[in-house]
N, CA, C and O atoms as CSV, one atom per row, in Angstrom:
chain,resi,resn,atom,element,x,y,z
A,1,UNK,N,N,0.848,-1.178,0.000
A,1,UNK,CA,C,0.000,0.000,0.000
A,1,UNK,C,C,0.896,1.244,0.000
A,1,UNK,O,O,1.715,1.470,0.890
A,2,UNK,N,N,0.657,2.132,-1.190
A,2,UNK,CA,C,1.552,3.279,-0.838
A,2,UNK,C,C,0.683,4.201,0.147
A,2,UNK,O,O,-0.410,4.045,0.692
A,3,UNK,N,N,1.895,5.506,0.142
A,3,UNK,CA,C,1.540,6.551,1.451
A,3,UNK,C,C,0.607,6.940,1.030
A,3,UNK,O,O,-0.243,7.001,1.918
A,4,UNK,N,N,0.072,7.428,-0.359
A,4,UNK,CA,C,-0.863,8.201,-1.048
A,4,UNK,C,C,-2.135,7.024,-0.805
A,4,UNK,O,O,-3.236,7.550,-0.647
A,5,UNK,N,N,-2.121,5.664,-0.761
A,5,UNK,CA,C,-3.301,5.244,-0.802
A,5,UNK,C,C,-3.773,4.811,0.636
A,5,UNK,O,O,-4.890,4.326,0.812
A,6,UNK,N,N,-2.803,5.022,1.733
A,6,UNK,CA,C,-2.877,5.063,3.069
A,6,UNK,C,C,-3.884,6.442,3.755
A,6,UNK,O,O,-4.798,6.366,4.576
A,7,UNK,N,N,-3.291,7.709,3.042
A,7,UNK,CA,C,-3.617,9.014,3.038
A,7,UNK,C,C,-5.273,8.608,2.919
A,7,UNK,O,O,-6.070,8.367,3.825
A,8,UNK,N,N,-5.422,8.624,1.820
A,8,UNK,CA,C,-7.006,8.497,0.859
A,8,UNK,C,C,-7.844,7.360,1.941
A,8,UNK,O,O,-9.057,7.466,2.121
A,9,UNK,N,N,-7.180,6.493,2.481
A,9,UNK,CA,C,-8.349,5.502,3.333
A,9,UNK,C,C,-8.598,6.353,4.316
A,9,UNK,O,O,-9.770,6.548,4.640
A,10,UNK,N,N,-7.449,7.078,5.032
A,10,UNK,CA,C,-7.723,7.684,6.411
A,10,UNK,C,C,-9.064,8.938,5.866
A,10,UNK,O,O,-10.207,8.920,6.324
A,11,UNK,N,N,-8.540,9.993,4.767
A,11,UNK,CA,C,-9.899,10.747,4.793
A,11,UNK,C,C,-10.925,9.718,4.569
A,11,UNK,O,O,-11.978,10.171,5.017
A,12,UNK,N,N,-11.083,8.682,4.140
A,12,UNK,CA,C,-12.293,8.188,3.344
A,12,UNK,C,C,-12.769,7.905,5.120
A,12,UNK,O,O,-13.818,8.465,5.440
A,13,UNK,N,N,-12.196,7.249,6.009
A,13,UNK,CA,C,-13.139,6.825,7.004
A,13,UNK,C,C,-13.150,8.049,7.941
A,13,UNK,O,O,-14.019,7.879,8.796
A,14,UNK,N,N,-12.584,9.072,8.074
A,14,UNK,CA,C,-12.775,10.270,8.597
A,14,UNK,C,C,-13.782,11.067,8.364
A,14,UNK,O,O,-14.228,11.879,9.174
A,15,UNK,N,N,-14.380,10.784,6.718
A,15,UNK,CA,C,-14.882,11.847,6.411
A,15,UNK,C,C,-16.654,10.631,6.546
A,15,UNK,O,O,-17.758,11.034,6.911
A,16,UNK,N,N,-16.459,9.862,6.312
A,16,UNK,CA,C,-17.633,8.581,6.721
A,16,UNK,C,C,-18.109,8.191,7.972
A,16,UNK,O,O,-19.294,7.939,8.187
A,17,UNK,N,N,-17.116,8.127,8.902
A,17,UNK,CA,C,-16.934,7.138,10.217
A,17,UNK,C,C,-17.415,8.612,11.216
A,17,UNK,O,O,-18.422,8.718,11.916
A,18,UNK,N,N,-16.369,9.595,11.001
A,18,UNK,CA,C,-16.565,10.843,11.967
A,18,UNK,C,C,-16.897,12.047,11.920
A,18,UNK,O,O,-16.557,12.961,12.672
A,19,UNK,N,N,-18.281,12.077,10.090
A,19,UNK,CA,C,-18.944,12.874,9.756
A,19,UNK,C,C,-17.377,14.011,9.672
A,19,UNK,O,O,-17.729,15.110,9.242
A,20,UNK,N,N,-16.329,13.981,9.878
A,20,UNK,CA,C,-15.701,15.298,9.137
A,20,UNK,C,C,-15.786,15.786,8.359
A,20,UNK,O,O,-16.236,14.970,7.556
A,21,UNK,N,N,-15.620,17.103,7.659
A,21,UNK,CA,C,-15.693,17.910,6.681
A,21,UNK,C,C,-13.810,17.896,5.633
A,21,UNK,O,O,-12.676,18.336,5.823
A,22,UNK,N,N,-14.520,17.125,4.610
A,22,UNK,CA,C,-13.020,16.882,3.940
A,22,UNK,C,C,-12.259,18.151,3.781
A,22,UNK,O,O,-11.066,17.918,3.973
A,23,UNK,N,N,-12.461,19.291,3.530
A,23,UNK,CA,C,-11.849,20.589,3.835
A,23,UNK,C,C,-11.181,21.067,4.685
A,23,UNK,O,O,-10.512,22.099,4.623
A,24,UNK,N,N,-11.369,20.032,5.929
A,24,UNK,CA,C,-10.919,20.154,7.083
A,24,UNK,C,C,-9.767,19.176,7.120
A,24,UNK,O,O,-8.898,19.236,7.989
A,25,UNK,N,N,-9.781,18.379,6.266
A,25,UNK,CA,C,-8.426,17.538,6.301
A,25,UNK,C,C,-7.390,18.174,6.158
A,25,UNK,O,O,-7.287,17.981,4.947
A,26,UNK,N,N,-6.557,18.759,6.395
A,26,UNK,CA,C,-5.161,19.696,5.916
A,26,UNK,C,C,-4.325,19.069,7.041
A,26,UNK,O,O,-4.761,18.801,8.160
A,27,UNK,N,N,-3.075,18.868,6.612
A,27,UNK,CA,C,-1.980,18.680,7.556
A,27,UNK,C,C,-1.631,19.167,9.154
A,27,UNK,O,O,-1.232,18.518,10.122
A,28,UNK,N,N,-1.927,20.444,9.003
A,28,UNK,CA,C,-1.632,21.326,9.811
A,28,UNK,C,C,-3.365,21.061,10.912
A,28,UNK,O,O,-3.489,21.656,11.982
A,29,UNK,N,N,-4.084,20.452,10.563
A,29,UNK,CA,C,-5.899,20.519,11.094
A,29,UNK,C,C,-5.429,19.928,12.745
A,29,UNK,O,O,-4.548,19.071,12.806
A,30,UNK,N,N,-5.873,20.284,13.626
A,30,UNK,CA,C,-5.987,19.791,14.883
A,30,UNK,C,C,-6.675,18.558,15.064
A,30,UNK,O,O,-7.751,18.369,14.497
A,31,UNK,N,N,-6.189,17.759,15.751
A,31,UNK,CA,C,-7.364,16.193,15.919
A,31,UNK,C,C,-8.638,17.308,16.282
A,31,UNK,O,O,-9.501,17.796,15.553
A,32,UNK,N,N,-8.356,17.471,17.699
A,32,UNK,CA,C,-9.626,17.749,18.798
A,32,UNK,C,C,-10.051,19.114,18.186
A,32,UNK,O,O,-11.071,18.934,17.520
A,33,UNK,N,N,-9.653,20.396,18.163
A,33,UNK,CA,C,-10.251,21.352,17.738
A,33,UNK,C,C,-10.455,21.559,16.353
A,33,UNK,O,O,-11.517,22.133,16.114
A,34,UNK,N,N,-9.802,21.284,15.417
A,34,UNK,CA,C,-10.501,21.435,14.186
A,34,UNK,C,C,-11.056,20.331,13.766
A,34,UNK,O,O,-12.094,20.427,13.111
A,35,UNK,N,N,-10.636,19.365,13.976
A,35,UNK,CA,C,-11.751,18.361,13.211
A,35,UNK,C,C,-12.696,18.318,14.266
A,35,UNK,O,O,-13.787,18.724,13.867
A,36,UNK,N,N,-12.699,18.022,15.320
A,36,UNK,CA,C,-14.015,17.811,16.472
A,36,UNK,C,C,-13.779,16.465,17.134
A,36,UNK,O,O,-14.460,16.161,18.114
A,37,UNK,N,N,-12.883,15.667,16.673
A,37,UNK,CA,C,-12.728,14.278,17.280
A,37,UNK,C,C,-12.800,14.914,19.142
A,37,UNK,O,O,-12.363,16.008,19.498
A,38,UNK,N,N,-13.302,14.128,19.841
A,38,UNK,CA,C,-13.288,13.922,21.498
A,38,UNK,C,C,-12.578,12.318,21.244
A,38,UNK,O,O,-12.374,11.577,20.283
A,39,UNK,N,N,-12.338,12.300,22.818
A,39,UNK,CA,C,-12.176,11.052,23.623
A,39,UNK,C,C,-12.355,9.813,23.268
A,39,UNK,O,O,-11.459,8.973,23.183
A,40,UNK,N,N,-14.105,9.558,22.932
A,40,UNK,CA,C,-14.577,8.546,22.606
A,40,UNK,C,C,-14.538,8.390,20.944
A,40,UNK,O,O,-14.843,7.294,20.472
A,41,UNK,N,N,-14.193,9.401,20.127
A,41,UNK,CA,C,-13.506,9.040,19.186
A,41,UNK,C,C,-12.710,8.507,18.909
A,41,UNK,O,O,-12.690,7.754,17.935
A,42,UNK,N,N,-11.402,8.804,19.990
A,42,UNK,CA,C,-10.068,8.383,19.543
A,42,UNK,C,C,-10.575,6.727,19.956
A,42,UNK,O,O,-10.026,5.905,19.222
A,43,UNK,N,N,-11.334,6.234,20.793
A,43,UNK,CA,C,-11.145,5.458,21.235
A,43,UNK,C,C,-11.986,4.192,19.430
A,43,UNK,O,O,-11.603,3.122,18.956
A,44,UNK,N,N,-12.911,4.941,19.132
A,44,UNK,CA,C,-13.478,4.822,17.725
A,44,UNK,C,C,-12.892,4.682,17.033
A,44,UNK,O,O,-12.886,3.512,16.649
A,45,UNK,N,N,-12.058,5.520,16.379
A,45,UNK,CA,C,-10.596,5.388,15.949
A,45,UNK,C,C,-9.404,4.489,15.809
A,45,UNK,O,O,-8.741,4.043,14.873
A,46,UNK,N,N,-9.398,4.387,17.395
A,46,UNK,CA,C,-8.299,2.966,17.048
A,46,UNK,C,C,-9.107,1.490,16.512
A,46,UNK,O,O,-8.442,0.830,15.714
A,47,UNK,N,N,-9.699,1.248,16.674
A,47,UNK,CA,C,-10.858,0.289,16.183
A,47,UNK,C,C,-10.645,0.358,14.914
A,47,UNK,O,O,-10.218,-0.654,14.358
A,48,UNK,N,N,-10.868,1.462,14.206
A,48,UNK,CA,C,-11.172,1.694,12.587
A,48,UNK,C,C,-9.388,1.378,12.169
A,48,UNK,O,O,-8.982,0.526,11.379
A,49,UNK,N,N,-8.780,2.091,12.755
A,49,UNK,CA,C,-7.116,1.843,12.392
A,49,UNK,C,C,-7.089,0.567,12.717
A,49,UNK,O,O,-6.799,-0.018,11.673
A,50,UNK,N,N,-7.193,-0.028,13.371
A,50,UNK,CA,C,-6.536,-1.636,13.459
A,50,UNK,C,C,-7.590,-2.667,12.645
A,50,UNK,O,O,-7.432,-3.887,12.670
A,51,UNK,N,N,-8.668,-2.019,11.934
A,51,UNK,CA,C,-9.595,-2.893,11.074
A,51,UNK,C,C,-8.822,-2.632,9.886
A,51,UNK,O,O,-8.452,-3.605,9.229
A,52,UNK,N,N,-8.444,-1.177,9.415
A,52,UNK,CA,C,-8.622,-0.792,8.145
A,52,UNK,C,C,-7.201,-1.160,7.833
A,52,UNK,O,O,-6.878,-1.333,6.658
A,53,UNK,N,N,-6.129,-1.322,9.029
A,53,UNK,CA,C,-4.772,-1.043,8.495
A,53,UNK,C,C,-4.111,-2.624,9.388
A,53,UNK,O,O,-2.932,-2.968,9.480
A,54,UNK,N,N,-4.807,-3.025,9.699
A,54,UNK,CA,C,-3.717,-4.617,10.869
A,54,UNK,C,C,-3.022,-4.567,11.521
A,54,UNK,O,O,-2.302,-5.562,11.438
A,55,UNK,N,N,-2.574,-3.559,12.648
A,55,UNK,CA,C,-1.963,-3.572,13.107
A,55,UNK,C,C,-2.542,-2.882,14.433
A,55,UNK,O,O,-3.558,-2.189,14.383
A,56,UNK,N,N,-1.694,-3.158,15.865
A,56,UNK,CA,C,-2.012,-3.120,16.813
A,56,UNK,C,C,-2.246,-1.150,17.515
A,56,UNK,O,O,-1.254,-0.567,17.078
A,57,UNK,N,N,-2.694,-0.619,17.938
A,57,UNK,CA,C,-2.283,0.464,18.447
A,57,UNK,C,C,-2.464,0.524,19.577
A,57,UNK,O,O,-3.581,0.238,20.009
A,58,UNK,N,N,-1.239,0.988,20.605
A,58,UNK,CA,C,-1.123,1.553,21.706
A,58,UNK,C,C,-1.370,2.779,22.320
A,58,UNK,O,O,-0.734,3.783,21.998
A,59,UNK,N,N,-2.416,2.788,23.352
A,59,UNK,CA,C,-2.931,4.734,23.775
A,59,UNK,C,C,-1.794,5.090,23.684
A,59,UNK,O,O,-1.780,5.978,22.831
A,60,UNK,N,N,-0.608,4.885,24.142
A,60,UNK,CA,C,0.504,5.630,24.659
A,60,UNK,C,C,0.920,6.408,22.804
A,60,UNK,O,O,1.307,7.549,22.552
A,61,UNK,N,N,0.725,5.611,22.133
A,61,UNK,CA,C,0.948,6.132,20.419
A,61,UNK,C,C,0.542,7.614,20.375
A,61,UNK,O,O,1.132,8.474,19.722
A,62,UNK,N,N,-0.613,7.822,21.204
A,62,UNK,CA,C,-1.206,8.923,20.341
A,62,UNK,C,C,-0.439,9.792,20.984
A,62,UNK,O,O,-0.211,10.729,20.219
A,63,UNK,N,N,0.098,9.951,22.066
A,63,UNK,CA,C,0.551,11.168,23.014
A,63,UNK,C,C,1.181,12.491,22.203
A,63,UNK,O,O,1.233,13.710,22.365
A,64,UNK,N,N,1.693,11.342,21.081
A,64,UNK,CA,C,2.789,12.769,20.298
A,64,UNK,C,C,1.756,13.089,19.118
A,64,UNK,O,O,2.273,13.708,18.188
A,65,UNK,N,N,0.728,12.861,19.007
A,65,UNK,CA,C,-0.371,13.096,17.790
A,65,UNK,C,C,-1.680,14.285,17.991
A,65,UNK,O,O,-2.839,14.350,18.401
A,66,UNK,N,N,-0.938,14.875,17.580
A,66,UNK,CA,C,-1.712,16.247,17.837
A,66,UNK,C,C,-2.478,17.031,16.146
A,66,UNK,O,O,-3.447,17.785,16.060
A,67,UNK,N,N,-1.660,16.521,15.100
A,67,UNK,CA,C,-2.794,16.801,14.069
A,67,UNK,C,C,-3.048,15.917,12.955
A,67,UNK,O,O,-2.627,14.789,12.698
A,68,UNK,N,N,-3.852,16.712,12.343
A,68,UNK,CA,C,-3.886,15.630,10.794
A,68,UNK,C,C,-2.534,14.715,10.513
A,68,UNK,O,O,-2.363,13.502,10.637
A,69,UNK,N,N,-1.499,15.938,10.020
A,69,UNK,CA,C,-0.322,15.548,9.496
A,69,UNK,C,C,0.262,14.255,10.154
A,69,UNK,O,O,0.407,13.179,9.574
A,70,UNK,N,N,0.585,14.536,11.499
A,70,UNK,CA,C,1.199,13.430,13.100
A,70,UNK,C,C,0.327,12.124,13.027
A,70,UNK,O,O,0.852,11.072,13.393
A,71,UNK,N,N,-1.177,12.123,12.506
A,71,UNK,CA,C,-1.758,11.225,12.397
A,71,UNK,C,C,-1.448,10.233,11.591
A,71,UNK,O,O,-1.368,9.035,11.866
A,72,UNK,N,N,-1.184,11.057,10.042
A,72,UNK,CA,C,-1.261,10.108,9.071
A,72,UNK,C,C,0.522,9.365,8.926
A,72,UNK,O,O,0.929,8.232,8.667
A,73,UNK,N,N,1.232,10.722,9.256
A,73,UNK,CA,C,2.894,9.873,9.160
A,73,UNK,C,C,2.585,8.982,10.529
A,73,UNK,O,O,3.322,8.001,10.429
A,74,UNK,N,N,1.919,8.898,11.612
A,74,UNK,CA,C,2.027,7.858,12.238
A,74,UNK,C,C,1.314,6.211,11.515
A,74,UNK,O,O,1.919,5.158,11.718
A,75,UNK,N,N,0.280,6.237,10.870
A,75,UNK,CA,C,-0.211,5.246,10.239
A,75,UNK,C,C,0.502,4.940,8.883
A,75,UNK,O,O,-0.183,4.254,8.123
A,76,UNK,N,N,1.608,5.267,8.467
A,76,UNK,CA,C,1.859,5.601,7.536
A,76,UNK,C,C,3.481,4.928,7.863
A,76,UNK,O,O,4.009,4.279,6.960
A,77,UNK,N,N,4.064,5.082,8.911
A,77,UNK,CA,C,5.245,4.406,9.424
A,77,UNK,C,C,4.551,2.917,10.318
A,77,UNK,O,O,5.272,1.929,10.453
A,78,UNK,N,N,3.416,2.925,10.757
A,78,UNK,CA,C,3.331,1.712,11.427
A,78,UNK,C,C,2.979,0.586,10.121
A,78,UNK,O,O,3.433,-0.559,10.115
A,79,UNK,N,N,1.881,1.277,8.784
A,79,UNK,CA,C,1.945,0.164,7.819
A,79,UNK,C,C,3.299,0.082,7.459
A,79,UNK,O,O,3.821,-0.989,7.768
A,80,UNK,N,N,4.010,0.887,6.906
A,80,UNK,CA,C,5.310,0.889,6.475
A,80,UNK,C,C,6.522,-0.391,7.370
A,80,UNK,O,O,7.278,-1.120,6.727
A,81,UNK,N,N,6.444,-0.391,8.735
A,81,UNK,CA,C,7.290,-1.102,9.520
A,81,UNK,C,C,6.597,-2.480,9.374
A,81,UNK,O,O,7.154,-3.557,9.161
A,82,UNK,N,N,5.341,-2.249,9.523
A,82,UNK,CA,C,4.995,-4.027,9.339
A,82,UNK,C,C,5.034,-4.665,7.785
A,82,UNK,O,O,5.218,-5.871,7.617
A,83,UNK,N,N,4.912,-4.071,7.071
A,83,UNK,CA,C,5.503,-4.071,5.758
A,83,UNK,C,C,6.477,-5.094,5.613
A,83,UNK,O,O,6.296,-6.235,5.189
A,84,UNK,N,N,7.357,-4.653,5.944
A,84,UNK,CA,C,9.248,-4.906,5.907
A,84,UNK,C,C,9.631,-5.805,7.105
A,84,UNK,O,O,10.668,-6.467,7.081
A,85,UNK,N,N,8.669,-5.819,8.287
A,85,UNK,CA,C,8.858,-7.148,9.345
A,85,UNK,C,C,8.462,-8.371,8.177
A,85,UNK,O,O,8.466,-9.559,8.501
């Protein structure tokens, strides 16, 4: 799977799964304040990431994930590493 078709799943279930506004996808977009994700999202979230992508996620992951951008290079290095395991 390349990065570009990694990119395109995450808006596709962002913009499906958590009613976001694809306009709002930009790199720089805040999880919590610009897109609107809460708590029980993220927790929504990891669910959808470990369906859509196979691999495990740890709360402790998100700590350094603060926007769009942090989101997707994080899903984006975890397909990438299991890849190549």
């Amino acid at each position: 799977m390349t990065n570009t078709e990694i990119i395109e799943k995450i808006h596709e279930f962002l913009i499906e799964e958590f009613e976001v506004k694809a306009e709002k996808l930009l790199p720089e977009a805040n999880l919590k304040e610009t897109l609107g994700l809460d708590s029980l999202d993220y927790i929504d979230l990891v669910v959808v990431i470990e369906s859509n992508f196979a691999f495990k996620v740890k709360p402790e992951d998100f700590t350094d994930i603060a926007t769009f951008g942090d989101f997707c290079d994080y899903v984006i290095s975890r397909v990438n590493s299991k890849a190549l395991a």
